[in-house]
VOGU-3710 file (C-alpha; in Angstrom, 3 decimals, decimal comma):
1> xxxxxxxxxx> 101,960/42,079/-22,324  101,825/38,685/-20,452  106,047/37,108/-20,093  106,230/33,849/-21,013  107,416/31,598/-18,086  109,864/29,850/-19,456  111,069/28,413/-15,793  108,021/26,204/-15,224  108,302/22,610/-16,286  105,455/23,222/-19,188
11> xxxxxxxxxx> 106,377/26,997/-20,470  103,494/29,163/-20,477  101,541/32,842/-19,894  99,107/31,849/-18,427  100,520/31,740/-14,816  100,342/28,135/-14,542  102,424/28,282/-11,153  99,426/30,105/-8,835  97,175/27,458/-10,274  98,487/23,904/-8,614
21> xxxxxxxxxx> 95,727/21,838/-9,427  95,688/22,858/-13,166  99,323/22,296/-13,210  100,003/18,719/-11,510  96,472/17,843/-14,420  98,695/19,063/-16,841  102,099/17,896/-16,143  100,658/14,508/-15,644  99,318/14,847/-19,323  103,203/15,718/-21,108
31> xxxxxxxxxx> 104,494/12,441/-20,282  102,118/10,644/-22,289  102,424/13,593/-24,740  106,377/12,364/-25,447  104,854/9,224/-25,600  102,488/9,850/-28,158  105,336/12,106/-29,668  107,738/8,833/-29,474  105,550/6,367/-30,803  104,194/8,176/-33,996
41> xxxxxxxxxx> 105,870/11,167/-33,892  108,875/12,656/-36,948  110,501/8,699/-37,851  114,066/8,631/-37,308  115,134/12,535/-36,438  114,521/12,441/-33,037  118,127/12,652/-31,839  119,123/15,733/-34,698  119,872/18,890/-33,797  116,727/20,758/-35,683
51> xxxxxxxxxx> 117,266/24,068/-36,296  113,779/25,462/-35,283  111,921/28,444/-34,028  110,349/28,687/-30,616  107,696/30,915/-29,416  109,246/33,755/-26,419  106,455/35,912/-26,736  102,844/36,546/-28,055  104,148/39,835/-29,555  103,699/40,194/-33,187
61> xxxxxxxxxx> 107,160/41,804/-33,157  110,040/39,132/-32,872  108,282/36,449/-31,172  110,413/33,434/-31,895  113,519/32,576/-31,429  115,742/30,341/-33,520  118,165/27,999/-32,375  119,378/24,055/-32,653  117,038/21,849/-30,376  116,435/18,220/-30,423
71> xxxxxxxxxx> 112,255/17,485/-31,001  111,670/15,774/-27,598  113,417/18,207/-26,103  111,240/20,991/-27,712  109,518/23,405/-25,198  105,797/22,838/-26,414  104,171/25,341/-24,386  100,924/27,154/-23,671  100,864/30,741/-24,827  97,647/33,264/-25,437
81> xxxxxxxxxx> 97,539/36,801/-27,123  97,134/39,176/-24,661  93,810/39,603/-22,952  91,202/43,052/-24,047  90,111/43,430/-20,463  87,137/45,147/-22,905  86,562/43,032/-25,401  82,927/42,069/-26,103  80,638/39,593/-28,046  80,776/40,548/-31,507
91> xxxxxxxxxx> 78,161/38,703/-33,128  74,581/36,260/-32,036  72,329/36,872/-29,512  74,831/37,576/-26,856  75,954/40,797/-29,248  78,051/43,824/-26,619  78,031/41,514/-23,178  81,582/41,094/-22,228  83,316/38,479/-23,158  82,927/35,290/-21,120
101> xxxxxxxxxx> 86,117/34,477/-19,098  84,439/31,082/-17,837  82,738/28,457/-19,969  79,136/29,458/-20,206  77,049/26,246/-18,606  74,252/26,242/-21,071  76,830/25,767/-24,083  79,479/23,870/-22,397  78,864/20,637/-24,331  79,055/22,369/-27,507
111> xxxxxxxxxx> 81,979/24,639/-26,909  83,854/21,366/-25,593  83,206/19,456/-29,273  84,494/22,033/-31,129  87,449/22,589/-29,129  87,923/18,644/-29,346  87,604/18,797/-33,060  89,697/21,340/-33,440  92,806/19,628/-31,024  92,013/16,115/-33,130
121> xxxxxxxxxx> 93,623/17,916/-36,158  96,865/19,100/-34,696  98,364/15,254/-33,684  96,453/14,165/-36,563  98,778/16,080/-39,060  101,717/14,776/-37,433  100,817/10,875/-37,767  100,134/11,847/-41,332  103,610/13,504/-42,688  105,257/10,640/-40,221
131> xxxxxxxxxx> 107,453/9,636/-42,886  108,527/11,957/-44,984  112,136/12,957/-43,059  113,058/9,632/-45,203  112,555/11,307/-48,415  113,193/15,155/-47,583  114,331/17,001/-51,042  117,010/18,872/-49,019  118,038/19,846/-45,394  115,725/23,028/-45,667
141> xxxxxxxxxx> 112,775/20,840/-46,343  113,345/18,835/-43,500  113,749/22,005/-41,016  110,607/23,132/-42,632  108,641/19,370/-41,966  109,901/19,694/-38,698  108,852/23,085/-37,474  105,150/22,113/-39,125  105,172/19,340/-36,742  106,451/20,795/-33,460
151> xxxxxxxxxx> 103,675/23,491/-34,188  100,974/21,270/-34,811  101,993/19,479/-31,381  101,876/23,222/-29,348  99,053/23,954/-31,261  97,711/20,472/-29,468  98,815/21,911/-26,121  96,733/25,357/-26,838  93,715/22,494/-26,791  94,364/20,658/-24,234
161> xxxxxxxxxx> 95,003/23,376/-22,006  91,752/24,755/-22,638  89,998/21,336/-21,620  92,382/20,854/-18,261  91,387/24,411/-17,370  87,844/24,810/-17,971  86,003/21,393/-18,699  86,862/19,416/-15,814  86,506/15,699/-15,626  84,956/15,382/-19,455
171> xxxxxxxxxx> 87,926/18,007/-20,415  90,914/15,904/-19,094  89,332/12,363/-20,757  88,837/14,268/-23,816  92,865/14,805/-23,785  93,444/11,637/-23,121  91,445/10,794/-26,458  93,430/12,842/-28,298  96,048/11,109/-27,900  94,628/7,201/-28,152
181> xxxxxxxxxx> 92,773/8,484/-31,909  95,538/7,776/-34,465  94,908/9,202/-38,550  93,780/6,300/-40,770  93,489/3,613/-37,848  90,086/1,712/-38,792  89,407/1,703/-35,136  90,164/4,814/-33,914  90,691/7,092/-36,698  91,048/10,903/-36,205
191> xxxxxxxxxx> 87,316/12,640/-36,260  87,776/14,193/-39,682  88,169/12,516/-42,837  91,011/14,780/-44,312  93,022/14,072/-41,601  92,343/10,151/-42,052  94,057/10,184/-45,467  97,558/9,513/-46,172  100,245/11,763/-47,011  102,779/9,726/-48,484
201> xxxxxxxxxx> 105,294/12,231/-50,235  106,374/15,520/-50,231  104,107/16,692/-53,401  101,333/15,710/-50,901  102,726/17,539/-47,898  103,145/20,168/-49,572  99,451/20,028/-50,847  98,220/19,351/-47,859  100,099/22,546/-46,248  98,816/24,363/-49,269
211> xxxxxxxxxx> 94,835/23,535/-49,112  94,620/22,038/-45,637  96,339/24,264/-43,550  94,913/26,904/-45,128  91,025/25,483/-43,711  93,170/25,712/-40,630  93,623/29,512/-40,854  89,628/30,112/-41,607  88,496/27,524/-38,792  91,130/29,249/-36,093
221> xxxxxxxxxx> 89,919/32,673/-37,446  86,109/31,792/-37,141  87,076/30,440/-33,228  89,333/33,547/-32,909  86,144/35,958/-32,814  84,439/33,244/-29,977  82,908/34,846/-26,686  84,533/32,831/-24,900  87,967/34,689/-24,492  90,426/32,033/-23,738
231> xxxxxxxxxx> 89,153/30,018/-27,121  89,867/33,454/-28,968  93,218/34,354/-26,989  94,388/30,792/-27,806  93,463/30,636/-31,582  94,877/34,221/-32,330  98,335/32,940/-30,949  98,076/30,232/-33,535  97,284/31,902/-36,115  100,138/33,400/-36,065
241> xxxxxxxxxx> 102,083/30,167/-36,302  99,914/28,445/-38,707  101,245/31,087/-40,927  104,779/29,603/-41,397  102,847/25,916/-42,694  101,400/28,228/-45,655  104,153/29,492/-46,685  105,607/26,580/-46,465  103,153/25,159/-49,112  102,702/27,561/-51,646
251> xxxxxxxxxx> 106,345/28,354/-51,886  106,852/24,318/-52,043  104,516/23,976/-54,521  105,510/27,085/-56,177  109,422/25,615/-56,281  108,252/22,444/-57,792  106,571/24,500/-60,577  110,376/26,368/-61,559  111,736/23,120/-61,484  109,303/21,699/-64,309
261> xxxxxxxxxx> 109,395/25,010/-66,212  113,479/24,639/-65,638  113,091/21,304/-67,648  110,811/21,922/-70,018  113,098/24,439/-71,041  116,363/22,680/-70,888  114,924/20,213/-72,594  112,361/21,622/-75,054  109,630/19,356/-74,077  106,150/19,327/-72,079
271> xxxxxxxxxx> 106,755/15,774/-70,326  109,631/16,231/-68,393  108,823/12,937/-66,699  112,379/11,183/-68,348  114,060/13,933/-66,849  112,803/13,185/-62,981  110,555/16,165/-62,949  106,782/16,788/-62,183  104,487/17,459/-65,158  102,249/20,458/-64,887
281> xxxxxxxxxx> 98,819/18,004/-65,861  99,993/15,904/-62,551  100,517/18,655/-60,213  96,950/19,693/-61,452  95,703/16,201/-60,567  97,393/16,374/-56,969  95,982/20,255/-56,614  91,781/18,642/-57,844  92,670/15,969/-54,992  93,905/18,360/-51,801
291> xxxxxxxxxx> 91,751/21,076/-52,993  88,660/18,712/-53,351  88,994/16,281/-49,839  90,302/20,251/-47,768  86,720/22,241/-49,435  84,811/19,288/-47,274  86,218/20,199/-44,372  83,932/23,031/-44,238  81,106/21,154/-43,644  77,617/20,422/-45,242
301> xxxxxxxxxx> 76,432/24,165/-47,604  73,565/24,808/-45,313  73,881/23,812/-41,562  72,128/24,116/-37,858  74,978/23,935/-36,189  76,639/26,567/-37,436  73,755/28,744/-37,250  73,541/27,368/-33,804  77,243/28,412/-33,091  77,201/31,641/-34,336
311> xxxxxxxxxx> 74,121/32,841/-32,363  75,013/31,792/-29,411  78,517/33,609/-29,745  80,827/30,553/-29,864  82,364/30,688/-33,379  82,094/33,137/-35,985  82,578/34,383/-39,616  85,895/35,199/-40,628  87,170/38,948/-40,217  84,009/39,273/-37,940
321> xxxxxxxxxx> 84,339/42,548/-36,709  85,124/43,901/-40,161  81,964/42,986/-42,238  79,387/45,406/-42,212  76,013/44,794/-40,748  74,056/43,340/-38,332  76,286/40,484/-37,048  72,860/38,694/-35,755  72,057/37,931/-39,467  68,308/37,034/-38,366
331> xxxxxxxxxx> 67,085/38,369/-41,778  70,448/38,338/-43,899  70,801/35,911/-46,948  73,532/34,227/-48,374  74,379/32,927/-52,247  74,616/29,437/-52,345  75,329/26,349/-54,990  72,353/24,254/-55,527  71,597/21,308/-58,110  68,431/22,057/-59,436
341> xxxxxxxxxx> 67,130/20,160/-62,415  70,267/18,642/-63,238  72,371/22,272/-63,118  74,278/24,047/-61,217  71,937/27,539/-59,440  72,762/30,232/-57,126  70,311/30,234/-54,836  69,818/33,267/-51,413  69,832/30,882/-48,697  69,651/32,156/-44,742
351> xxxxxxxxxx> 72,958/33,471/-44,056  72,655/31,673/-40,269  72,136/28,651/-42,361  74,764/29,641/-44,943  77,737/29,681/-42,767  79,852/27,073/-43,900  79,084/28,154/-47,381  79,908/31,526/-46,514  83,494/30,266/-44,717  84,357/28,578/-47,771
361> xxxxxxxxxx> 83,702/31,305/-50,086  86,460/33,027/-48,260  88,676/30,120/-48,768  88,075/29,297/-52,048  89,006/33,221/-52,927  92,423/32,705/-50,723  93,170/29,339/-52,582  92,889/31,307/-56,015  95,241/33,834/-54,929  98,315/31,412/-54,615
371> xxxxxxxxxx> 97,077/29,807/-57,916  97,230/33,378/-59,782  100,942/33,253/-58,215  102,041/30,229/-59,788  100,385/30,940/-63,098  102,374/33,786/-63,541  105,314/32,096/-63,246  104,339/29,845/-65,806  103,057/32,626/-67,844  106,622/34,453/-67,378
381> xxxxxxxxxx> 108,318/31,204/-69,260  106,162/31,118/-72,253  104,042/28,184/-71,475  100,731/27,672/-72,267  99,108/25,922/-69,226  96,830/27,310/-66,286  96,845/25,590/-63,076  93,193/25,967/-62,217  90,895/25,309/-59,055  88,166/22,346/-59,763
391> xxxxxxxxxx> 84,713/22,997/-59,763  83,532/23,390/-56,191  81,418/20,163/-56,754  83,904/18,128/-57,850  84,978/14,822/-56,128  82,890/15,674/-52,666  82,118/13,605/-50,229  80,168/15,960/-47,688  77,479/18,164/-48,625  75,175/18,027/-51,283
401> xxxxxxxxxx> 77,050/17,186/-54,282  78,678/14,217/-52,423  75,751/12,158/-54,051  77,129/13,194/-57,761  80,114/13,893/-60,308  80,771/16,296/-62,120  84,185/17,406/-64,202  86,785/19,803/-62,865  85,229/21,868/-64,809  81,555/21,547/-63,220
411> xxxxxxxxxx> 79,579/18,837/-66,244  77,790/16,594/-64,849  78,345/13,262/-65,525  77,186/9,521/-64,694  78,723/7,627/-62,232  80,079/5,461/-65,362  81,847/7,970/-66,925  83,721/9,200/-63,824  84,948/5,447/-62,975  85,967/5,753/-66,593
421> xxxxxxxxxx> 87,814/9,001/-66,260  88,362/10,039/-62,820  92,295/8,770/-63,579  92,569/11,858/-65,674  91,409/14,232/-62,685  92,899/12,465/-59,638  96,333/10,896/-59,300  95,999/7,300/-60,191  98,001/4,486/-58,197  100,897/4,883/-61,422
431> xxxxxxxxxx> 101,015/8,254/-60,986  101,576/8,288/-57,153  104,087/5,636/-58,027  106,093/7,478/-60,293  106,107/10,834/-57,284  107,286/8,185/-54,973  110,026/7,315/-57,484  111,381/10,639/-57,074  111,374/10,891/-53,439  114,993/10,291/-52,742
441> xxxxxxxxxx> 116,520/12,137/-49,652  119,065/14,776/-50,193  120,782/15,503/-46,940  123,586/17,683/-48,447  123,906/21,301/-46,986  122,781/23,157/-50,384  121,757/20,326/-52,625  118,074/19,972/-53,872  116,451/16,853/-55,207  116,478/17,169/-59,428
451> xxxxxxxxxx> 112,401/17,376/-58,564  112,635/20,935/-57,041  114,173/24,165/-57,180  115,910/25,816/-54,537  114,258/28,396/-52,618  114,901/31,886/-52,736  116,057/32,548/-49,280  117,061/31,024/-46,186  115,171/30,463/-42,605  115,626/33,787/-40,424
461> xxxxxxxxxx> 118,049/34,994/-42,495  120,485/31,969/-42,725  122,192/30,649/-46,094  120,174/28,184/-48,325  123,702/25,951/-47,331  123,143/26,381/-43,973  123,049/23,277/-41,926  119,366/22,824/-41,411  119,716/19,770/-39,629  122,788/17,795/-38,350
471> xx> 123,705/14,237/-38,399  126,772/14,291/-36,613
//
């Protein structure tokens, strides 16, 4: 197992130290890092004692370790699972060479763009839950909000280090550009369109770490099976982080939904509005929204590039080595969604072709799980309501149903009817207004806003009136 060297000025296992140049590249980068992390970083927590989690190891056993820091002052690292000195190419036309330590010349512009895509997402997150320590529903929330955001920052480290160390000139002014792209600016906005979108309350964030960190997990799984070994060291290591921003969206989301059912209890009614609580129809408009804008960021159904990807060994499928067969998928086909004649087909496609299609299946079946979880909840108090994933056509913008509508339920309609009756499938300006009414911080050791229940445990084993975060 590699040690983490925790003495260097940028922590790391990499052995930063016997590799000067690399170091001075990258320790010229932090500084405008902090920057960056100053200027649109967390809003008005900087100077709290945060009681986070940071990474000592790449072990799966007891890697972090908890403890008060202030953000700037977090040790955002560089840290890779352990290397397979005999780890092969699992999959493309490179199939059972060894894995490529160095970036492969003939695919180095390609390997650099989606490492670059992949890094534009991590700062891009950040910029986007800004905000929300104003409005935190309780000290726990805001540990939680905090930790997401340190993470996604490391997990922008794990990126840049891989263009410092093996892409040269183009890799160090891609950093740079990771840092000067900014979510939502009309100039520079970040490279994908989720991550241009606002996420103005905690409903939202906890959405978003619901549906959109969850593409997160696929993409860094897909990249996790590259050839090229540091790409796959470096995602595996996150994926072990990115786990923490699930949970902490399904068990938000999940809290929100005992708080309603708490309500419509205590007060023997289905609109639990008047009470300062979240009706079940509006979550269900929030979940069509996330679920809807995260599903495109899978890409276009049938695609070259990610044909082009796979067989040449740079990303693929997820669980790789466990599917069975060929992993060249020259002759393979895949079931895909087509409009045909004004319905909805399943149609074999080329798998190579079918990637992204195939990537999303996987999601889409992970997404259901969590939605099973809260339905049983509801199920368990006697209500009669299903939380339900929209139709996978519904409200796209990439691909090729982003040229139609269709219900949540998959009708097709005319572009009349869904300007007439989108509002009662998406969240309408009065209905983000009346969330936004309910964001009021609670900063209370112990104390919940009336919106959401507490959880059911504490961080690492503390008390759910432990002090999460302190003011003095």
């Amino acid at each position: 197992m590699m040690a983490i060297d925790y003495v260097n000025k940028i922590p790391n296992n990499v052995d930063l130290s016997d590799n000067r140049r690399l170091q001075r590249a990258l320790e010229a980068w932090q500084p405008n890092f902090l920057s960056w992390w100053d200027d649109i970083g967390p809003l008005g927590f900087q100077q709290k004692d945060v009681y986070l989690r940071t990474a000592t190891s790449v072990d799966a056993k007891g890697w972090a370790h908890f403890d008060y820091v202030k953000m700037p002052d977090y040790r955002w690292g560089i840290f890779l699972a352990d290397r397979n000195p005999d780890r092969q190419i699992n999959f493309g036309d490179h199939k059972g060479e060894p894995a490529w330590q160095e970036v492969p010349g003939e695919y180095r512009g390609v390997l650099r763009r989606l490492i670059v895509t992949q890094g534009d997402t991590e700062p891009a997150s950040v910029e986007q839950q800004r905000l929300l320590g104003a409005t935190a529903p309780s000290l726990y929330d805001l540990r939680n909000l905090f930790q997401v955001n340190v993470e996604e920052g490391r997990h922008l480290w794990a990126m840049v280090y891989l263009l410092h160390a093996h892409f040269g000139r183009d890799g160090r002014e891609e950093a740079e550009a990771l840092l000067e792209r900014r979510s939502g600016d009309e100039d520079k906005p970040r490279i994908l369109g989720a991550f241009n979108e606002k996420t103005p309350d905690w409903l939202s964030f906890f959405m978003f770490t619901y549906f959109t960190d969850r593409d997160g997990k696929y993409q860094l799984a897909s990249l996790a099976e590259s050839g090229f070994d540091p790409l796959s060291r470096t995602c595996r290591f996150m994926l072990t982080e990115e786990a923490h921003h699930m949970f902490v969206g399904e068990t938000g989301i999940g809290r929100v939904i005992d708080r309603t059912l708490e309500l419509m209890k205590e007060h023997d009614t289905d609109d639990v509005s008047p009470f300062g609580g979240v009706n079940l129809p509006l979550l269900q408009k929030y979940l069509n929204f996330h679920f809807s804008v995260s599903v495109d960021l899978f890409g276009s159904e049938l695609s070259t590039n990610a044909a082009n990807y796979y067989t040449m060994g740079l990303k693929g499928r997820f669980e790789e080595t466990r599917k069975d067969d060929d992993h060249l998928l020259k002759d393979a086909s895949h079931e895909v969604m087509h409009l045909e004649d004004g319905r909805f087909v399943m149609r074999d496609d080329p798998a190579l072709q079918a990637l992204n299609e195939a990537l999303r299946d996987d999601y889409v079946l992970d997404c259901q799980r969590g939605v099973d979880r809260w339905n049983k909840a509801i199920a368990k108090a006697g209500v009669d309501f299903r939380l339900k994933l929209p139709h996978r056509a519904f409200h796209r913008q990439i691909g090729q149903f982003a040229s139609i509508h269709c219900t949540p339920e998959g009708k097709l309609i005319p572009t009349e009817e869904w300007n007439a009756r989108c509002h009662e499938w998406l969240p309408t300006d009065e209905d983000q207004k009346y969330v936004e009414s309910l964001m009021k911080p609670v900063y209370e050791p112990g104390k919940f806003a009336a919106w959401i229940a507490p959880p059911r445990r504490g961080i690492n084993g503390r008390p759910i009136d432990f002090e999460y975060v302190r003011f003095n």
